[in-house]
Legacy VTK file of the C-alpha trace (Angstrom):
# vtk DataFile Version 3.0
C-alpha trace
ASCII
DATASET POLYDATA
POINTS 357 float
0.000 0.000 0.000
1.423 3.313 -1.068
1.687 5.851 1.785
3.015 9.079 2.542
5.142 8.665 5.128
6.100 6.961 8.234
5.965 8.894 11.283
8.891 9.687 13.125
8.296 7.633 16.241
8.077 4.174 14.173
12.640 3.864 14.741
12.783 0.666 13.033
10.365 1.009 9.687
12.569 -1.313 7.372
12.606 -4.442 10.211
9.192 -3.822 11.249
7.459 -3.859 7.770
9.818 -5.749 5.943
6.942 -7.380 3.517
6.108 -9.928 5.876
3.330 -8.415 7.291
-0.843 -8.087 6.319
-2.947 -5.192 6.644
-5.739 -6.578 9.721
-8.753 -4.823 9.751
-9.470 -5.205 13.403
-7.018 -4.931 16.495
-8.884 -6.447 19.414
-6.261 -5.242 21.827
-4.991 -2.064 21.564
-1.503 -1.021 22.731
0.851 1.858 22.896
3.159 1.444 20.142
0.716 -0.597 17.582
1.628 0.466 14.243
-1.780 1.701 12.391
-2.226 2.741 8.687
-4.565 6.017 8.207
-6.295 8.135 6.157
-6.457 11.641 7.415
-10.396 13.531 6.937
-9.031 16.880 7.304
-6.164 19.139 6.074
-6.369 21.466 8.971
-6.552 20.479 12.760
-4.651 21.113 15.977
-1.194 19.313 14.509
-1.273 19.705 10.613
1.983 18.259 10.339
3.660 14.618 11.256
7.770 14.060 11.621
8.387 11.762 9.167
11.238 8.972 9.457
13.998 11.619 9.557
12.351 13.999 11.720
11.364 16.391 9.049
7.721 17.982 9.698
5.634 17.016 6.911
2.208 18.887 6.062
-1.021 16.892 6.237
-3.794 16.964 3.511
-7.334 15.877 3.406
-7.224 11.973 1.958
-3.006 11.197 2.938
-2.397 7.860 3.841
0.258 7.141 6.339
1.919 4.837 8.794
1.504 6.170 12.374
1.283 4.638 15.914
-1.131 4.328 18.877
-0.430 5.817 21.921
-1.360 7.920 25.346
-0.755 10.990 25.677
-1.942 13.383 28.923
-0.005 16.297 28.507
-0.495 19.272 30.768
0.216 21.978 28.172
-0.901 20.130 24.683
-3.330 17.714 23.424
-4.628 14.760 25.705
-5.443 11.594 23.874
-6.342 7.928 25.350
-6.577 4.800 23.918
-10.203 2.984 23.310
-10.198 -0.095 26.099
-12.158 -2.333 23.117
-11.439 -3.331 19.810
-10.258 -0.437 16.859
-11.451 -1.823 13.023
-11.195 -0.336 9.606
-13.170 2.956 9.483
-12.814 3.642 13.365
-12.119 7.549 13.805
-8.925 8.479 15.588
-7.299 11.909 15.994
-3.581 13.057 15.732
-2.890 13.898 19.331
0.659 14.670 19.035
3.295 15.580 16.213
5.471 12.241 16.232
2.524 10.068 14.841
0.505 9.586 18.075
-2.808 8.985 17.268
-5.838 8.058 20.106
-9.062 9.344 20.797
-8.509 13.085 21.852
-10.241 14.270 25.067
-9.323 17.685 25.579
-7.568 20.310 23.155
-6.022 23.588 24.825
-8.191 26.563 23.423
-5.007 28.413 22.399
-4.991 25.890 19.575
-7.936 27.394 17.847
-8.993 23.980 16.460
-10.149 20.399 16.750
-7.914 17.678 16.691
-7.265 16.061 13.338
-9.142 13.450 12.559
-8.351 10.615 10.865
-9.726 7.176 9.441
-8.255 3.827 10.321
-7.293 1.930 7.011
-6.040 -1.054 8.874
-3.043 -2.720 11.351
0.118 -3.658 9.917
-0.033 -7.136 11.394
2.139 -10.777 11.609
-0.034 -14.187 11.807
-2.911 -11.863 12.869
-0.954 -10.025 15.528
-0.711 -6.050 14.970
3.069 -5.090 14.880
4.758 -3.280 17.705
7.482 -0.408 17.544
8.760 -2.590 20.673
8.700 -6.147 18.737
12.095 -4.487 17.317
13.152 -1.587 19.502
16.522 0.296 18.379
17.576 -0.522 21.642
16.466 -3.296 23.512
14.795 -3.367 27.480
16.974 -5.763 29.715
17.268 -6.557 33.190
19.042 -4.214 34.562
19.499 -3.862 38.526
19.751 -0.323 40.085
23.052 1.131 40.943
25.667 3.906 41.243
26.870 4.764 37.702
29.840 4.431 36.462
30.094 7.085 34.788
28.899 11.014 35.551
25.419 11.278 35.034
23.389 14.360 34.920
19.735 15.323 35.125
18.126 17.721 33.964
14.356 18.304 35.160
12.129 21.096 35.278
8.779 22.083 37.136
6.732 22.643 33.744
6.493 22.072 30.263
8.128 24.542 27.876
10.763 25.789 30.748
13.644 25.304 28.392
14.807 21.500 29.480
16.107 20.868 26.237
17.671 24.175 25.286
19.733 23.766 29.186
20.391 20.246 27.728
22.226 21.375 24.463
23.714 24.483 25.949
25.626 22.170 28.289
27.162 20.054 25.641
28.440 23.318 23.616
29.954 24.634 26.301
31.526 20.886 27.388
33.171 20.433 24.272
34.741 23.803 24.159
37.032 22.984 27.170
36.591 19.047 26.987
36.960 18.762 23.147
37.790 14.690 24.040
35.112 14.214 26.327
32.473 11.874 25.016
28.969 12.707 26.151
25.062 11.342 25.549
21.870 12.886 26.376
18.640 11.005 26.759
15.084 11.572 26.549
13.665 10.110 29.438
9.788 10.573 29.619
7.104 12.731 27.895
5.561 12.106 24.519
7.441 10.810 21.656
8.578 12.878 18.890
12.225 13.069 16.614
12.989 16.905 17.791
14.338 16.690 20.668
17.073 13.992 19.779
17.870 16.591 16.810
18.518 18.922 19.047
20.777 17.026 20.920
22.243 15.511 17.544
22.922 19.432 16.582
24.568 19.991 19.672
27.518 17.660 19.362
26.674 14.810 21.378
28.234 11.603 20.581
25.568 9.512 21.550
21.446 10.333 21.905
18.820 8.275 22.450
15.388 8.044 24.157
12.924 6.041 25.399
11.199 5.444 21.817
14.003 3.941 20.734
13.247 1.107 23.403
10.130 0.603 21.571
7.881 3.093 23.581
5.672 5.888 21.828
4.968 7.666 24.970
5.261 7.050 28.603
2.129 8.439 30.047
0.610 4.473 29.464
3.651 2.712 30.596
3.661 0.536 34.264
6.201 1.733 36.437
8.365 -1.204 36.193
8.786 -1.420 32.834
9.496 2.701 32.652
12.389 2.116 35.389
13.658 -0.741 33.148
13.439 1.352 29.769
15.209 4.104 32.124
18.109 1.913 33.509
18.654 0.271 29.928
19.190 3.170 28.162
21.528 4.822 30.700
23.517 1.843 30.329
23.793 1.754 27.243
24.850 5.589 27.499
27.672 4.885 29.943
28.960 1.700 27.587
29.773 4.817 24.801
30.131 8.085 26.779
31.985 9.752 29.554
29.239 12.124 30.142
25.549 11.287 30.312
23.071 13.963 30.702
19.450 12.583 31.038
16.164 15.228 30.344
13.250 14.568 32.602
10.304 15.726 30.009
7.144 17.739 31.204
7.370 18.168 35.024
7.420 16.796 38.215
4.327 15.353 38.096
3.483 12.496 34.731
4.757 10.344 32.040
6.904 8.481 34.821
8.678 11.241 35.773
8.317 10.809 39.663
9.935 7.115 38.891
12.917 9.196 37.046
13.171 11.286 39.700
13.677 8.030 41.774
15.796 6.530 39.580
18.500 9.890 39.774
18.118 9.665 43.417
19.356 6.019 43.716
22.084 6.437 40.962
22.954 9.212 43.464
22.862 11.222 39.888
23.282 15.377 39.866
20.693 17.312 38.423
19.962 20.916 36.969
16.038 22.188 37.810
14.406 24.738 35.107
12.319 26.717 36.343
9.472 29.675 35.169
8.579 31.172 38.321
9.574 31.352 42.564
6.774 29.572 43.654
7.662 26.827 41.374
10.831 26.471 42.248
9.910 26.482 46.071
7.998 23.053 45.315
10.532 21.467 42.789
12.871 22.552 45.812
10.870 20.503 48.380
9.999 17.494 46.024
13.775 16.781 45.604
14.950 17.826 49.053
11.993 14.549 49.968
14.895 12.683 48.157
17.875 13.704 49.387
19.036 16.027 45.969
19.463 19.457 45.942
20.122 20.489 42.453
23.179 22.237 41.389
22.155 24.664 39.823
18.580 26.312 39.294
17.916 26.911 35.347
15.668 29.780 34.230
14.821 32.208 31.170
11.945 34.122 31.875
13.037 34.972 35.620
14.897 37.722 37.100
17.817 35.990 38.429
19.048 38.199 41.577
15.378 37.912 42.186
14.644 33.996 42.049
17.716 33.576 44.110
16.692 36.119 47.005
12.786 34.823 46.921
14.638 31.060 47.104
17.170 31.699 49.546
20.521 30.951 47.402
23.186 31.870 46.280
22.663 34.350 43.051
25.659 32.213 41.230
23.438 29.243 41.855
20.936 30.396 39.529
21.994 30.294 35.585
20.481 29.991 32.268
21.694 28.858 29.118
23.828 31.631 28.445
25.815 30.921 31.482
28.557 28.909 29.178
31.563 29.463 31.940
29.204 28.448 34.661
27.830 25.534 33.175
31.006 24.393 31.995
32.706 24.626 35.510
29.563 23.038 36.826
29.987 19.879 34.566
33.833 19.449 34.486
33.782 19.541 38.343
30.837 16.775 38.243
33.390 14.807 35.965
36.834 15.129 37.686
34.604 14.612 41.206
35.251 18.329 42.569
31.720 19.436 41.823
29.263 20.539 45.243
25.638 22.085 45.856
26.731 26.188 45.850
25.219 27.280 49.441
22.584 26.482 51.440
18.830 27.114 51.952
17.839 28.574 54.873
15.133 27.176 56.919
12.372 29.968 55.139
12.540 27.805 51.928
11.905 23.811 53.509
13.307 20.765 51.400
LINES 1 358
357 0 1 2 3 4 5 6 7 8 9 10 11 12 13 14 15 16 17 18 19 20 21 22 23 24 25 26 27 28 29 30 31 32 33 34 35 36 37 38 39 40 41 42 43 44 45 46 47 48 49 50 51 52 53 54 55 56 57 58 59 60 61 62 63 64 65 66 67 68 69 70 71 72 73 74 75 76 77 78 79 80 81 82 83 84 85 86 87 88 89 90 91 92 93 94 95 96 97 98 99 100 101 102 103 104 105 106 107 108 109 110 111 112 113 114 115 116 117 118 119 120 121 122 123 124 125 126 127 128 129 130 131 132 133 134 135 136 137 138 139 140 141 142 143 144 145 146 147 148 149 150 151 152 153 154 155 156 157 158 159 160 161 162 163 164 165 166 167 168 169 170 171 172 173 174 175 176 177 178 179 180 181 182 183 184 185 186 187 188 189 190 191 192 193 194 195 196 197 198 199 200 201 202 203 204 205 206 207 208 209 210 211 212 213 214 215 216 217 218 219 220 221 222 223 224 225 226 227 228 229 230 231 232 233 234 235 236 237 238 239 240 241 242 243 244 245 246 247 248 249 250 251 252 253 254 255 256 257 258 259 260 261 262 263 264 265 266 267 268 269 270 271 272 273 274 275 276 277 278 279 280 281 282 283 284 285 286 287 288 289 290 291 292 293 294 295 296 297 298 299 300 301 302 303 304 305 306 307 308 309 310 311 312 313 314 315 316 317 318 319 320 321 322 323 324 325 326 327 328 329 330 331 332 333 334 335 336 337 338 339 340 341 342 343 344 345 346 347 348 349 350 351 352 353 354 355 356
């Protein structure tokens, strides 16, 4: 069946339809990550466009045909979609719920959008002896067993109180200014949690890390549907798999505090005994990030922000102002990563009681 693209979070297109399979017209089970052909009944919507297999947005019209995935999605900033809990068949209506290829059965569409969700038409399921295929049946990297421990390498977090704080720009600014001083160091970044799209591994492709990767690449679209265990698995596989190839891993904590697995990331830095940078918008944010982490034992290194005054978010906070950057900071970040690496590196001052961890 001719198409017009496959979307960005389907890693492994060439393995996973490699001729072998059917096109099923029901899938009696639906999962996150079930690769689903449709036919889009719009050409205008809240996400017009779909990454294809490079990454590349690619404009939608009324009538294209192309290769997509279910999944969840319950973002507090964009689209929410869920998946039906019975059977989807040919001409089922879905909706493109986020710009990867996610498609579900939207719920709720921010008003600043200014339009429905597109909708779209299921043609069918990609499917082996009856059995819709999976981005996880062949993941670019595959879930083990992994046990929690202390890395063995340096490993950095970066997390943030809300969407759209500037994560991923913090994330990429650190690398630039790494490999200015540490032109040998080798360094990965990973996207840990959130909703899966080919951007933000671009980004971090663009900013001169050796190695990215993120938790589609272990097969999951999203990780708003995903049990705990099998997140902290995906988590601990892929940060292996960072410190087999880098020096240097710095792992994004998508969204905020509070979904898509991030309090089991959280967790997960905590036991690695893992630094981390918090983003921030706004004081009273921060106070809560502040106290969430202090309830396991981190205090961040440094406190990330690009809308704030900074003398001010460090007096409201209690801290030091030098503990408070943002991504122009390039001598500050790069101090605060080479000390993390040669073992030097410590929390700049301390709260006072006003401002509770």
């Amino acid at each position: 069946m001719p198409v017009k693209l496959v979307s960005s979070c389907v890693r492994n297109g060439p393995a996973l339809l490699d001729g072998k399979e059917e096109l099923a017209t029901v899938n009696p089970v639906p999962r996150d990550g079930d690769l689903v052909v449709v036919r889009c009944l719009d050409s205008t919507g809240a996400y017009d466009h779909v990454e294809d297999s490079t990454g590349a947005p690619v404009k939608l019209y009324r009538d294209d045909v192309l290769v997509v995935v279910l999944g969840t999605r319950r973002s507090g900033t964009n689209l929410i979609g869920e998946l039906p809990a019975g059977p989807i068949a040919t001409g089922c209506k879905l909706d493109l719920v986020a710009q990867g290829g996610l498609v579900a059965q939207c719920v709720a569409v921010p008003s600043y959008y200014g339009s429905h969700a597109l909708p779209m038409e299921v043609v069918g399921f990609p499917a082996v002896a009856g059995r819709p295929v999976n981005i996880a049946d062949v993941p670019v990297v595959a879930v083990g067993d992994v046990s929690p421990d202390r890395s063995r390498k340096t490993v950095l977090f970066v997390c943030g109180t809300s969407a759209e704080v500037g994560k991923t720009t913090m994330v990429c600014a650190l690398n630039i200014a790494v490999k200015r001083r540490l032109p040998k160091l080798r360094t990965a970044a990973i996207k840990a949690c959130g909703t899966g799209r080919a951007k933000d591994c671009l980004h971090y492709r663009a900013a001169n890390y050796d190695v990215v990767t993120d938790f589609v690449d272990a097969g999951m679209p999203s990780t708003y549907g995903v049990p705990p265990a099998g997140f902290r698995a995906m988590l601990h596989t892929l940060i292996g798999h960072c410190e087999e190839r880098a020096d240097l891993v710095v792992v994004e904590i998508g969204g905020d505090f509070l979904e898509a697995r991030a309090p089991e990331a959280l967790e997960i830095m905590a036991e690695l005994d893992a630094a981390c940078v918090m983003m921030v918008n706004d004081a009273m944010g921060a106070g809560e990030g502040l106290r969430q982490l202090g309830l396991l034992g981190k205090e961040p290194l440094a406190i990330g922000t690009f809308k704030q005054n900074r003398a001010a978010l460090a007096d409201r906070l209690g801290v030091p102002q030098a503990r408070v950057v943002n991504s122009d900071d390039a001598d500050v970040l790069v101090d605060l990563v080479a000390g993390l690496v040669d073992g030097t590196s410590a929390v700049a001052g301390a709260r006072p009681g006003g401002v509770s961890s």
